[in-house]
N, C-alpha and C positions, 0 to 999 in steps of 0.2 A: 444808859448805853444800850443801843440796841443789837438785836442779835446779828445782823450785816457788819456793824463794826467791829463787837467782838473774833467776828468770827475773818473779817481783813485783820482784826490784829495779830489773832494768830497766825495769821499765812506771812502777814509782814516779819513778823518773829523768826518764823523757820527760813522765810527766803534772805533774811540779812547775814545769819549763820556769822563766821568770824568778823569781826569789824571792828568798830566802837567798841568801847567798855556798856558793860550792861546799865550804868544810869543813863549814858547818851543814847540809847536803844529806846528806853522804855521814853525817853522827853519826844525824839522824834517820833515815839509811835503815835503818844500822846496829841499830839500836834495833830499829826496828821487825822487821828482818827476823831478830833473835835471839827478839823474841817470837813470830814466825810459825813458825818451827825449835824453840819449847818445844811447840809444838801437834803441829808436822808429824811430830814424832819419835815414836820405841815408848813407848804408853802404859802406863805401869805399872800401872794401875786402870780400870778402865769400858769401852768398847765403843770401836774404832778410830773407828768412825764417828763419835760423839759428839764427840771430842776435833779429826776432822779440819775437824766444823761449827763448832766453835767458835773452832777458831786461827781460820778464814777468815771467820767474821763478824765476829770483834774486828778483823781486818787491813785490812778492807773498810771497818769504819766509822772506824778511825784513818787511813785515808786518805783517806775522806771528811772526815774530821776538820783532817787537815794539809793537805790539796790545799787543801781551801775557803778557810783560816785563812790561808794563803799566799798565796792571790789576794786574796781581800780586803784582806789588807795594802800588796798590794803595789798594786794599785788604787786607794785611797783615798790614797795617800801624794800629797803634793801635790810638782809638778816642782818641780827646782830646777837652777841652771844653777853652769860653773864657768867660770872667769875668770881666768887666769892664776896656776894651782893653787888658786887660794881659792874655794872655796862661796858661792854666793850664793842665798840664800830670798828675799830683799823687794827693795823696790823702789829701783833702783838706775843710776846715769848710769855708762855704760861708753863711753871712748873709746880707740878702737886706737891703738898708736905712727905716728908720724912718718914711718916708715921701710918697714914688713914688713905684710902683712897677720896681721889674729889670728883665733883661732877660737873661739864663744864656745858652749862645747857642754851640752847638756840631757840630765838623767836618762835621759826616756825613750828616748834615742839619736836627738834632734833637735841640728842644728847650723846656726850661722850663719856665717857670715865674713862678716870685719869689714874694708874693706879700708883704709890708710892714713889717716890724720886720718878718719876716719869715727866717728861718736857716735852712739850709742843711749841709749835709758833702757827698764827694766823696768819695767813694774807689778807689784802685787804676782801672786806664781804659785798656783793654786789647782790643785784635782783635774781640774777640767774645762777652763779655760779660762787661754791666755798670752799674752799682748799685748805688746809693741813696739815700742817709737815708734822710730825712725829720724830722730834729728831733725839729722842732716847727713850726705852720703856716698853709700855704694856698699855694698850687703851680697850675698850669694849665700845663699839658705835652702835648705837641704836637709831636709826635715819631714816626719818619719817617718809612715808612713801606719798606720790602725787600732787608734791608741793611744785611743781617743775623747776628745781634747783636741782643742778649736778653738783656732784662733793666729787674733791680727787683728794687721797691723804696721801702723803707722800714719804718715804722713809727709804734714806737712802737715795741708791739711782733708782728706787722702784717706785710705779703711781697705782694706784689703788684708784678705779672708778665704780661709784655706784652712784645709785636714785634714792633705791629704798630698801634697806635691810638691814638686818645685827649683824656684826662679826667682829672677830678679836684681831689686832695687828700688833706683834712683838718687832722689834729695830732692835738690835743689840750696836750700838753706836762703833763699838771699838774691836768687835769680831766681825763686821759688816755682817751679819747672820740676822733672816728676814722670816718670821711665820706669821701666816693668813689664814685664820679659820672661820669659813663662812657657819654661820648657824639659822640664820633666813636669807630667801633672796640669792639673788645672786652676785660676784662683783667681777672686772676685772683687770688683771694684774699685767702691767706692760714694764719695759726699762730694763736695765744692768743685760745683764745676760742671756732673758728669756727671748724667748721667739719674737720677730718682728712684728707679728699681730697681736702680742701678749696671749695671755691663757682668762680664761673663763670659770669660774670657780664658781659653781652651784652650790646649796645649802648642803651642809656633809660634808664640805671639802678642806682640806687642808694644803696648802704648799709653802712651804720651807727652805728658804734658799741661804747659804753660807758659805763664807770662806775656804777656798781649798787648805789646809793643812796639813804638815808629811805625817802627822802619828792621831789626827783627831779620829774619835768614830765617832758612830750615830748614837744617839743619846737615850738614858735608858725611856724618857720619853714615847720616844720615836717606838721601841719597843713595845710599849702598854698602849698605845693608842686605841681608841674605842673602836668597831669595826666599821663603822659607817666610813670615820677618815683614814681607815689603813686600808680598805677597798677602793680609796680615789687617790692615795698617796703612792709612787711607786720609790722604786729601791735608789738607793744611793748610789754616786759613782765613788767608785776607788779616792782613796785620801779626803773625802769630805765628810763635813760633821755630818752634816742631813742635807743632801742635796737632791731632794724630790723635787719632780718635776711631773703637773699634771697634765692631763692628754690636753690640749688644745681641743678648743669646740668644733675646729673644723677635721679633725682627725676621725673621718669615718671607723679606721680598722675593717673596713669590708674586703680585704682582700684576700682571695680565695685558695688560692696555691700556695700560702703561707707571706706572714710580713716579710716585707721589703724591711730595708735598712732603716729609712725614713721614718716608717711606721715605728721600727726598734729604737730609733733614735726621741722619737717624742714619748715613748713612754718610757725617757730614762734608762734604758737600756742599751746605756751607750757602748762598753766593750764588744755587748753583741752586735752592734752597728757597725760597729768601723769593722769586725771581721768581716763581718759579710760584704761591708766594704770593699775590701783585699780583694774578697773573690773576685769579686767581680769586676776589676781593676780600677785602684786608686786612682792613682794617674790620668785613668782616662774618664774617669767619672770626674774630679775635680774641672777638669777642661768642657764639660757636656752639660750636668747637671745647670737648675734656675741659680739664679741668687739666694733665693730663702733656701734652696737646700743646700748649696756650696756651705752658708753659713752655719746650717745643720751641722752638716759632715764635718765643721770647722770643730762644733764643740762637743760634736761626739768623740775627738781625737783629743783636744784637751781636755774634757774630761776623765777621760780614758788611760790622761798618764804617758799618752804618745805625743811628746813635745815637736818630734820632727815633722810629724803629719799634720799638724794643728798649724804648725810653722806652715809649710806647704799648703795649706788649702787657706790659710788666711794673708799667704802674698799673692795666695792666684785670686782672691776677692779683690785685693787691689789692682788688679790685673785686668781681670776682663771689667769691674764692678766702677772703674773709677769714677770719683764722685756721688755714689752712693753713700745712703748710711751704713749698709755690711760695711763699706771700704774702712768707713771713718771707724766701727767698730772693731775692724782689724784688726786698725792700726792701733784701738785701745789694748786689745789685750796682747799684741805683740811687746808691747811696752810692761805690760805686768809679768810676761814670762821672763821679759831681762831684770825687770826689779826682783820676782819672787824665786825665780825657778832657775833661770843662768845667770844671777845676781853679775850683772853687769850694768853698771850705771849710766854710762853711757848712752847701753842700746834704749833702754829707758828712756830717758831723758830724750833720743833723738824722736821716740814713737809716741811719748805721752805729746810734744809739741805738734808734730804730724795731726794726730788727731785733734789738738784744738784749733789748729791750722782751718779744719774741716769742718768741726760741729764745736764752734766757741759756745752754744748754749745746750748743747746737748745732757743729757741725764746724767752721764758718768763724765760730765767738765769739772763742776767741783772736786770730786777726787780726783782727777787728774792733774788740776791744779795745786789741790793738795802736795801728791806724791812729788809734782817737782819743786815748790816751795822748799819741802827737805832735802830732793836730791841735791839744790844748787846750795845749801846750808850745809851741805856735808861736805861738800867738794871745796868750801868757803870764800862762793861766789855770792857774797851776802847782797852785790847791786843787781844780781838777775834774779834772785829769790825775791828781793823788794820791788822788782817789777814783776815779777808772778802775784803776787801779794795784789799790787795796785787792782790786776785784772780781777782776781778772785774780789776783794771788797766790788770792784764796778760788777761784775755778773753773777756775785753769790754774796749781798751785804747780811743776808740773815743764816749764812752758812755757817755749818760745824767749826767749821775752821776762822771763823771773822774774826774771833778773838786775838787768833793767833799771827792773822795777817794785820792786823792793824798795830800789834804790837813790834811786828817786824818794819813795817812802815815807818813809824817812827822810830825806832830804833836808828834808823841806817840813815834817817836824816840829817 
């Protein structure tokens, strides 16, 4: 062999990088560089030179030929993940043992862990794009960067996007209660509650979002936390377990005469929002302010424990905002204040349907379908629960709840 091929072979080597398995590597290298040694060798017939252009233009464009043939394949090939030795392509509900955390690892050298009693489901996996849901537990992602696949995990009404980085996602299924701890990378967190652009969570970040509660506090957790995520995590509002909320990436804070409300109200500071609020009149700020801040103002006042204000700035979103999504989100949580807070079922019931009226696939539609499945089973309208039921299987078949609607389905058969 001589030293021209050797030395194509190793350049073919380095430029094939992922592909083939290493014997189908070394056959076509082989191949190849026996053809480039019938060129490289003493010509028996015609001009050295002739024969040395042509081993190396045939060499040249069969490696064009195999480079390109091998990235494309290997490019276009859609992930797939494995699972306790078995392959899986589609879409699929995976729960860890009882006992041991598992590891539930992807083609492109993406991995998740899965820690005890903890359940996911897959959608299905494509070229570009893998998704997630989380729907109980504790996972650790580790996601490999520059593959150009986006992942969105999903938990609850909240979506989780990143490319490339580590971080921990907890879902508590049955407290709706959400924590995100970036440790590489960055990700971001959009859905339920948070702000209409979602939030940005850089490495060091924490955010934490949970069920209001009349007697819960923050956790002693929440307390001990390392300084890196108690310097990006801010304080709770009144009656929540841990309801941090981080600044938004487009939250300068450069203002000079002291924050505005807005500013008080993205960093969680919501009581101090809505006073300043007052000052400055309610009333006539709900009428004036954009949409993203009406809808601000909305949850710095039900955060805050001020039902009637919340009330008030989330009829005036339907008001000036209609057909919007604030509108549609309204009208979701005017419906959770008559379920949780003026336990009247009714007003519930008339606000959870208003909003699927509006956003039938929106984030927070399975729980809304949920919450009325039960309201109309308490009232013991078991044929409109069984038609909530039908919609939830059609636009949520891998929901929390599928179990429970398909058993009502048939039931009322």
């Amino acid at each position: 062999m001589t030293w021209r091929s050797i030395q194509l072979g190793k350049r073919l080597a380095s430029d094939l990088g992922e592909g083939p398995s290493a014997a189908t590597r070394m056959k076509q290298r082989e191949r190849l560089i026996q053809s480039v040694e019938l060129g490289l060798g003493e010509p028996q017939r015609g001009s050295m030179r002739r024969a040395v252009g042509t081993a190396f233009a045939f060499a040249v464009a069969t490696i064009v030929l195999v480079v390109c043939g091998i990235r494309w394949s290997h490019t276009q090939r859609a992930v797939h993940a494995t699972w306790n030795g078995a392959t899986v392509y589609g879409p699929s509900v995976i729960e860890a043992a009882t006992n041991r955390p598992q590891s539930l690892e992807f083609s492109e050298g993406s991995q998740v862990l899965l820690e005890p009693d903890t359940r996911v489901s897959l959608a299905p996996m494509s070229v570009h794009n893998t998704d997630l849901t989380l729907d109980d537990g504790h996972i650790l992602a580790n996601i490999r960067k520059h593959t150009g696949i986006t992942w969105t995990f999903v938990a609850g009404p909240y979506r989780i996007r990143v490319v490339g980085t580590r971080f921990t996602i907890d879902w508590d299924c049955d407290r709706r209660q959400l924590r995100v701890a970036v440790r590489e990378g960055r990700v971001k967190v959009s859905g339920g509650d948070l702000p209409n652009d979602g939030l940005v969570l850089d490495a060091g970040t924490t955010l934490e979002r949970g069920a209001a509660t009349d007697h819960a506090k923050p956790s002693a957790e929440t307390e001990v936390m390392a300084p890196a995520e108690l310097s990006a995590t801010l304080p709770s509002p009144p009656g929540a377990r841990t309801k941090d909320l981080v600044v938004p990436a487009h939250a300068s804070g450069s203002e000079v005469a002291g924050p505005t409300w807005s500013t008080l109200a993205n960093q969680g500071k919501y009581p101090e929002a809505l006073a300043l609020a007052e000052t400055l009149g309610f009333d006539t700020l709900i009428n004036e302010v954009s949409e993203n801040d009406l809808l601000l103002l909305a949850n710095a006042a039900r955060y805050s424990g001020d039902t009637p204000r919340a009330h008030q700035a989330q009829l005036k979103l339907r008001e000036r905002f209609a057909g919007r999504r604030s509108a549609a989100l309204a009208a979701f949580y005017l419906a959770r204040s008559g379920l949780d807070i003026e336990h009247r079922p009714d007003i519930a019931i008339h606000w959870f349907e208003t909003f699927l009226t509006e956003s039938p696939r929106g984030d927070l539609a399975a729980l809304a379908r949920a919450h009325l499945m039960s309201l109309w089973l308490n009232k013991g309208q078991r044929e409109k629960a069984r038609r909530i039921a039908l919609d939830y299987l059609t636009y949520h078949p891998d929901g929390a709840q599928a179990a429970q609607a398909r058993s009502l389905v048939q039931s009322v058969q």
